[in-house]
C-alpha positions in Angstrom: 84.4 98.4 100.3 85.3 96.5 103.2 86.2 97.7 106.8 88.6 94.5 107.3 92.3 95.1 105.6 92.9 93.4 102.1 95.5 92.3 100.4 96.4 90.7 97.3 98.2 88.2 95.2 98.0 88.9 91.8 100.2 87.0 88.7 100.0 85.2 85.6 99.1 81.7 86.0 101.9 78.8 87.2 103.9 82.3 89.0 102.9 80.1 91.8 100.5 82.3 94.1 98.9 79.5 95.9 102.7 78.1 97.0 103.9 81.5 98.1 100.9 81.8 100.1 101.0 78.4 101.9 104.7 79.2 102.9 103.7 83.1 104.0 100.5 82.2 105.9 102.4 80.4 109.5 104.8 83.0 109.6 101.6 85.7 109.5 99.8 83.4 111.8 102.8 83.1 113.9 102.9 87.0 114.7 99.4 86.6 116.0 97.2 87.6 113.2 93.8 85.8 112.1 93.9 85.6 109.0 91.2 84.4 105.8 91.4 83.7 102.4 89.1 84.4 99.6 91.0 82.4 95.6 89.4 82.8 92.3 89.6 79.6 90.7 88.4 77.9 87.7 84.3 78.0 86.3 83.8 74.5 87.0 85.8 73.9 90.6 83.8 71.8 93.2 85.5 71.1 96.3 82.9 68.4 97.2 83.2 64.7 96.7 81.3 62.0 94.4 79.6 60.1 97.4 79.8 61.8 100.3 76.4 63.2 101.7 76.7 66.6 100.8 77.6 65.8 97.1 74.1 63.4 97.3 71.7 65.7 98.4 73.4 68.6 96.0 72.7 66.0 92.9 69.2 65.8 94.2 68.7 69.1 93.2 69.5 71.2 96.1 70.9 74.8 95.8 72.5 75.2 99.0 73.7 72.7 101.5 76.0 73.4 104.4 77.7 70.9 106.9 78.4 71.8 110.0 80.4 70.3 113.1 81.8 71.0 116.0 85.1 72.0 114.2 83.8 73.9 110.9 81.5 74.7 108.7 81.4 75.0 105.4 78.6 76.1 102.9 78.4 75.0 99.0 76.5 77.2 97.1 75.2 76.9 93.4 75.4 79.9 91.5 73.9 78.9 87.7 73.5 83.0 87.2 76.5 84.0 87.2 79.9 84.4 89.8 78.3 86.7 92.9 79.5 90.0 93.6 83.0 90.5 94.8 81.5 92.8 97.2 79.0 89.7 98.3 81.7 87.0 98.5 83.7 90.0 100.8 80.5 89.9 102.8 80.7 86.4 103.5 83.2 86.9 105.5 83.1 87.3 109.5 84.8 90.6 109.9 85.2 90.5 113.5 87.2 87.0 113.8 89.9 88.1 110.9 92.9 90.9 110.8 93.6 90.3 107.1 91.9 88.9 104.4 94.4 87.6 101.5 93.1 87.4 98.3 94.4 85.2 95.4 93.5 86.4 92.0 91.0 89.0 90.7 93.6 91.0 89.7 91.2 94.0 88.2 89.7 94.8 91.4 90.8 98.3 93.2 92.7 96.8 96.5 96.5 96.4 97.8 98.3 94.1 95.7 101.7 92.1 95.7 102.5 90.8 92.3 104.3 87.8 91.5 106.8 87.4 88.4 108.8 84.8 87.1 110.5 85.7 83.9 110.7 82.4 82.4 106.8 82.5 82.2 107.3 85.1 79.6 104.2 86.9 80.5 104.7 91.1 81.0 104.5 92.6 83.9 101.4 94.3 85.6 102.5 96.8 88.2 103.0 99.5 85.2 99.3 99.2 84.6 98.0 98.5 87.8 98.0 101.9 90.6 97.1 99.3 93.2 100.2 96.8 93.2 102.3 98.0 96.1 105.4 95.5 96.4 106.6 92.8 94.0 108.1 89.3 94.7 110.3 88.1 91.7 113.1 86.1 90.8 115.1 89.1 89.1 116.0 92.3 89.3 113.4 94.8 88.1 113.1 98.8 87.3 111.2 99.6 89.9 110.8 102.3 93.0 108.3 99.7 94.5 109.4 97.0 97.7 111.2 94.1 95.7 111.4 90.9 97.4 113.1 87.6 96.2 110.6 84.7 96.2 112.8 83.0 99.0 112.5 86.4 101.7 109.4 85.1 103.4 110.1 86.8 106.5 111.0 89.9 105.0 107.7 89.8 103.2 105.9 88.9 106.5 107.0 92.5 107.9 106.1 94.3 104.9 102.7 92.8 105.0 102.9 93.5 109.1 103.7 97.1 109.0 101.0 98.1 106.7 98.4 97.0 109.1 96.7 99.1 111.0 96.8 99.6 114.8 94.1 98.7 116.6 94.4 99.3 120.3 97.1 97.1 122.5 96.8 93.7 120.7 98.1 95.5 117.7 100.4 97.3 119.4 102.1 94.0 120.8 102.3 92.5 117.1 104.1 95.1 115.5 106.5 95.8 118.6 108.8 93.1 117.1 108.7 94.4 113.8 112.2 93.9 112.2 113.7 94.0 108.4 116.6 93.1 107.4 119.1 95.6 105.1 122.4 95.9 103.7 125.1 98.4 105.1 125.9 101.0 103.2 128.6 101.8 105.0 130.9 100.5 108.2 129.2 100.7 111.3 130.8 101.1 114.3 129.9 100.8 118.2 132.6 101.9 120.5 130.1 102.4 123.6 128.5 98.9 123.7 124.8 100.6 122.7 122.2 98.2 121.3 121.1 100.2 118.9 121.9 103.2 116.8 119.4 105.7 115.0 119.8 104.7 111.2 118.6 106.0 107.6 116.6 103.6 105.9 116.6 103.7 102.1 116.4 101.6 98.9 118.3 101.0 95.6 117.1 100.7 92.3 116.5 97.2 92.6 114.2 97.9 96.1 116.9 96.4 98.3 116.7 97.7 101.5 120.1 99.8 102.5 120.6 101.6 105.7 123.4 103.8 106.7 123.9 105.6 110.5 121.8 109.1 110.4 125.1 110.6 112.2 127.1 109.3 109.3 125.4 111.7 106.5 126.9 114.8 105.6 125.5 117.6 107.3 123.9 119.7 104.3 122.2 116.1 103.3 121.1 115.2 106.8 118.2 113.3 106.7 115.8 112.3 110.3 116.0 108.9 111.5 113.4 106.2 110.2 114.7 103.7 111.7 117.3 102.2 114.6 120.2 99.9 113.4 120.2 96.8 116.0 124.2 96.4 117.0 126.2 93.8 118.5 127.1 94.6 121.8 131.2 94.7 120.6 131.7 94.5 117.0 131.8 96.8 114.3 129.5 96.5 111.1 131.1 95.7 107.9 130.0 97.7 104.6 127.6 95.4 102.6 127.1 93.1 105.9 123.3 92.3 106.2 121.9 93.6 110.0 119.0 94.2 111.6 116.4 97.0 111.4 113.5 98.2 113.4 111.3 101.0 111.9 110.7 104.4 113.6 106.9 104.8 114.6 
């Protein structure tokens, strides 16, 4: 469909998809990546103005009008046949100046999805029906073997969506070097030698939380490899169920 990564934000409406985005977007834009937007909104939406010059010379009966300056563009397009393609509004799109494209909305499209849920909007979930949601974002617990984020874990969302890019030479190389999540000891930690970090075993709950545990500390008939190295302070110990720092194996 589209050689430029998607992802989407899919929910019932007042789930607040446009709010989580705004809040998500600096912290993606602050790890380096370009990033566009494509929302499905209402029939009848028109981001122009009653007066201004554009607006004029659309009411005079033009179908397309774009105004341009030094800063931006931006093109207004009347489409009395119908909404285009969702392959032709991807298209629209300058590939080569974007690492992600997030999508709000159009929810029965095939592409990655994160879906919202609030349960006081009463509305069912749509990750059992939907093959393509791959993490959800709500405000309580849910039976799931999917990532689950609380609505407030921006940066732990951030990663998610950072580690699922894909690597395209050094400059993606240096934005996913600092790649961190956070999880919840399973068990006491210890660091006699003073190392900075210690191979761990990343796992999740039934909830999605995030748990790791040393690798060392398994028994040895349920050994499992390291994923992932447990950051440590340089002369402290780890309590169980204390919240520390991750960074995924490649």
């Amino acid at each position: 469909m589209s050689p430029l990564p998607l992802l989407g934000f899919v929910a019932w409406s007042g789930t607040g998809k446009t709010t989580l985005l705004e809040r998500l977007i600096p912290l993606l834009t602050q790890r380096g990546l370009r990033l566009g937007v494509l929302k499905h909104t209402h029939h009848h939406f028109d981001m122009d103005k009653p007066g201004k010059d554009s607006h004029r010379l659309r009411q005079a009966g033009a179908r397309q009008v774009m105004a341009a300056s030094s800063l931006r563009q931006a093109l207004i397009q009347e489409t009395p046949e119908g909404e285009p393609p969702f392959e032709a509004l991807l298209a629209r799109f300058d590939w080569e100046q974007l690492d992600l494209l997030l999508i709000e909305g159009f929810k029965h499209r095939r592409f990655p999805k994160i879906e919202l849920h609030r349960g006081a909007i009463g509305r069912p979930l749509l990750f059992p029906d939907d093959p393509d949601i791959i993490a959800l974002v709500s405000d309580t617990p849910q039976a799931t073997s999917l990532p689950r984020f609380a609505f407030d874990e921006l940066g732990a969302i951030a990663d998610f969506v950072c580690a699922r890019l894909p690597r395209r030479g050094a400059r993606e190389q240096t934005l996913m070097a600092p790649l961190r999540l956070l999880a919840q000891a399973r068990e006491a930690i210890a660091n006699p030698a003073g190392e900075t970090c210690l191979p761990g075993h990343l796992s999740q709950d039934a909830d999605g939380h995030l748990q790791v545990r040393p690798a060392t500390g398994l028994m040895p008939s349920a050994l499992a490899p390291a994923n992932c190295l447990i950051e440590l302070p340089s002369d402290a110990t780890i309590s169980s169920g204390e919240r520390v720092w991750i960074r995924p194996l490649p």
